[in-house]
Backbone bond lengths (Angstrom), bond angles and torsions (degrees), N, CA, C in turn:
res aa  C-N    CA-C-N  psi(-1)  N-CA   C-N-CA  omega(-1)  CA-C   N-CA-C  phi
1 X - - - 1.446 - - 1.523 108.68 -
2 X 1.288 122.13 124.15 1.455 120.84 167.34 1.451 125.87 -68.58
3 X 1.378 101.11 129.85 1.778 111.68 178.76 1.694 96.64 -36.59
4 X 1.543 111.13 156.42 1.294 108.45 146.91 1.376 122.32 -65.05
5 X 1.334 112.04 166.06 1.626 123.96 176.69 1.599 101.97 -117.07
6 X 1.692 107.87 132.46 1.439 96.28 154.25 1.631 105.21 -119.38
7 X 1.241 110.87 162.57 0.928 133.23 174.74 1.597 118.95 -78.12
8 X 1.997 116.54 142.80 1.315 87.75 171.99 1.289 120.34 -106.11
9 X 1.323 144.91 152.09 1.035 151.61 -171.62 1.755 123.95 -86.59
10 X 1.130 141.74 114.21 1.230 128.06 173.94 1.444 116.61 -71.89
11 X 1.285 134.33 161.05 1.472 118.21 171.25 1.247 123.11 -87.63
12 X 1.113 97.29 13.71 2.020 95.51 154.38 0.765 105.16 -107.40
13 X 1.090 149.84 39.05 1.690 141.61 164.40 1.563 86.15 -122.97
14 X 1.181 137.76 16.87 1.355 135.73 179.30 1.633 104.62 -121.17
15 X 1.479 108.98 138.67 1.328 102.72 149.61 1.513 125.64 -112.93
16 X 1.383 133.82 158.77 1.385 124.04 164.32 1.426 132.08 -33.84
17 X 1.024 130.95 -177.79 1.507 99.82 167.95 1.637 105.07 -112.49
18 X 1.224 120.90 -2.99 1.140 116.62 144.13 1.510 144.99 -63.87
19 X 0.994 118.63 -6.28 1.219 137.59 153.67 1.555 134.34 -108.08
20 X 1.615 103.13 5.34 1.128 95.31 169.12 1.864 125.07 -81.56
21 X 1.140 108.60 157.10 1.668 99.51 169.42 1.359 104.18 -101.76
22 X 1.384 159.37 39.28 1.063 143.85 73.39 1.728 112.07 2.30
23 X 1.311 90.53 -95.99 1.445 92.83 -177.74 1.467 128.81 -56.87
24 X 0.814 102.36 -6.34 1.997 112.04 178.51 1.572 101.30 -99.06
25 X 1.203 110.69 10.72 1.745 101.27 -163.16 1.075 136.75 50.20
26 X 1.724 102.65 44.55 2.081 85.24 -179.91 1.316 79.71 -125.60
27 X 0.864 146.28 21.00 1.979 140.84 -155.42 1.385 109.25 -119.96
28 X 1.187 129.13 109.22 1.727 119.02 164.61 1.792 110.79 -112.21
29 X 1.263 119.60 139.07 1.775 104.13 161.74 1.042 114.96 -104.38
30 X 1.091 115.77 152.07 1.994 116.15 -157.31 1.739 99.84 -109.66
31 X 0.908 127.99 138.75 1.866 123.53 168.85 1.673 91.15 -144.66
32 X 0.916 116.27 137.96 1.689 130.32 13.79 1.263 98.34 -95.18
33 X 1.482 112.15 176.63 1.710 134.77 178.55 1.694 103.96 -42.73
34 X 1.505 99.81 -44.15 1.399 112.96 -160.09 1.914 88.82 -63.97
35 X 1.088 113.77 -78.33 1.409 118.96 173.91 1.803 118.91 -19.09
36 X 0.840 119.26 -56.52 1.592 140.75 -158.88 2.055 98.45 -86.21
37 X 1.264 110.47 -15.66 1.329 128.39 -175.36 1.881 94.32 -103.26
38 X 1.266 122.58 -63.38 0.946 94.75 144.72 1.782 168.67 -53.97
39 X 0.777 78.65 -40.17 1.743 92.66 147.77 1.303 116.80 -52.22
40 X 1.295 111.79 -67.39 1.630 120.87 -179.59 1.482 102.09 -40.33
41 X 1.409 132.20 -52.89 1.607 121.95 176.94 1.177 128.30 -75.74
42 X 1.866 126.51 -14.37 1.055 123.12 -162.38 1.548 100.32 -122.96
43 X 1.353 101.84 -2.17 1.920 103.07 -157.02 1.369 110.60 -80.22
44 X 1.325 118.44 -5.40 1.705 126.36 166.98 1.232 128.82 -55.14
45 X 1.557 106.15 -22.25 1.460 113.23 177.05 1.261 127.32 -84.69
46 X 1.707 95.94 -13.62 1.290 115.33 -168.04 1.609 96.66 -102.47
47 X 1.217 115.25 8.18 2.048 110.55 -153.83 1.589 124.98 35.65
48 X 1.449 93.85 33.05 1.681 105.76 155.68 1.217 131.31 -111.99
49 X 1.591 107.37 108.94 1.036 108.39 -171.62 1.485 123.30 -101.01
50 X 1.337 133.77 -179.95 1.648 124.18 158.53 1.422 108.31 -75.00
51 X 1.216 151.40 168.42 0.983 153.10 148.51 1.595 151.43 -131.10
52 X 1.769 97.63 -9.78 1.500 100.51 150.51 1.609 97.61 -119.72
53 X 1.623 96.19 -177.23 1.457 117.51 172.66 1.263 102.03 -70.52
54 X 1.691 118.14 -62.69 1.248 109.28 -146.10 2.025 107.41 -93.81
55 X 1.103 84.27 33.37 1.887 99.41 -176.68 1.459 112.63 -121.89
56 X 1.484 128.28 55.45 1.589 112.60 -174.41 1.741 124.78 -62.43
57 X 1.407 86.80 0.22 1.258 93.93 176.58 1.482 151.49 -95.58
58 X 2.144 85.24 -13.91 1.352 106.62 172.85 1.052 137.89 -125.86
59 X 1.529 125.71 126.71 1.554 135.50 -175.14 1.389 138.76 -119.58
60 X 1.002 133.86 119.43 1.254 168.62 -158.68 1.487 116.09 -72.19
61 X 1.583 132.76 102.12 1.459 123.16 147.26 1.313 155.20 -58.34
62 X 1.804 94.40 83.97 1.103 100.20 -141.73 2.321 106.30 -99.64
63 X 1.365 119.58 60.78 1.136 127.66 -176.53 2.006 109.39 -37.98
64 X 1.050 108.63 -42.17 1.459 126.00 -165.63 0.930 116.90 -60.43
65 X 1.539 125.97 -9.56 1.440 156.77 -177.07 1.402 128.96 -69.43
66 X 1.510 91.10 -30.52 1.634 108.27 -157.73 1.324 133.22 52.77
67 X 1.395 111.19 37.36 1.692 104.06 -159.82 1.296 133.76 85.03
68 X 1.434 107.38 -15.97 1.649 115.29 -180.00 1.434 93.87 -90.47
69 X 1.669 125.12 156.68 1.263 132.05 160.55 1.514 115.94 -82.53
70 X 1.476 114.91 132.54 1.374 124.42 -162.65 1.501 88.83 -68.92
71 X 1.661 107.01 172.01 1.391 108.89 174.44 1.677 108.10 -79.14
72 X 1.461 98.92 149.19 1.686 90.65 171.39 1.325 115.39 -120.29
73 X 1.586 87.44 147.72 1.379 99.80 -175.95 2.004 120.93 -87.55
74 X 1.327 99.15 153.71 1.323 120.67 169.89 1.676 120.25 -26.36
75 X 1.625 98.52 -61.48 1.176 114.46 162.54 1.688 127.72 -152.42
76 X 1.073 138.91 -177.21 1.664 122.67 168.40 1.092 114.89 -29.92
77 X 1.457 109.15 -72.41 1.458 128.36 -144.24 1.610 93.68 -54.26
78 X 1.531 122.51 -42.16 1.572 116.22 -151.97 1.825 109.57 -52.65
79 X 1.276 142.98 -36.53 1.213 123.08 -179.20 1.752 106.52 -70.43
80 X 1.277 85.64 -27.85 1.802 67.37 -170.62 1.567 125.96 -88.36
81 X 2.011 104.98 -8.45 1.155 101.07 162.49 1.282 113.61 -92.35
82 X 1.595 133.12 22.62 1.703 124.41 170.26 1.731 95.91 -103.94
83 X 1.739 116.01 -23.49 1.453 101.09 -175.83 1.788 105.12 -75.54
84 X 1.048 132.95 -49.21 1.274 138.03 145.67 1.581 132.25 -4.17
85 X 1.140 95.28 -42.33 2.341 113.40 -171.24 0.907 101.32 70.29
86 X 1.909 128.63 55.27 1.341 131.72 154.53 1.494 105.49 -104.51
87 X 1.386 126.93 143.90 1.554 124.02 161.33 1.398 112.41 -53.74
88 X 1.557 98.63 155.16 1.979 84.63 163.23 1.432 84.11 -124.90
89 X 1.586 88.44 137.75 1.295 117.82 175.68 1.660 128.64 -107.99
């Protein structure tokens, strides 16, 4: 049986946990693929959207929207390293 693998993480691919919406309650991750793919087509009605690229798994309540899909980001970290005055790189 193979060890697990973890992955390493940069800290922009991290958010605080104060800034996460996880923790603010607007954040759900969806599994399986199949699920989270659904969502992705139907979750507008609900103002859930996907919201990074490299996250197919996680979506956001996003009411404030009006129905439009917010822009998405690259990865987590990017709003909170432009509210900050960090580049995203």
């Amino acid at each position: 049986m193979d060890e697990p693998r973890t992955i390493p993480l940069r800290p922009r691919d991290l958010l605080p946990p104060a800034e996460s919406p996880h923790v603010k309650g607007i954040a759900l991750d969806i599994r399986p693929h199949e699920g989270a793919r659904w969502l992705e087509d139907h979750g507008a009605r609900y103002d859930l959207y996907r919201m990074c690229d490299n996250e197919w798994w996680h979506f956001e309540h996003r009411p404030e929207t009006g129905g439009r899909p917010p822009r998405r980001r690259p990865h987590p970290g990017v709003g909170y390293l432009i509210d900050n005055g960090d580049q995203v790189r």
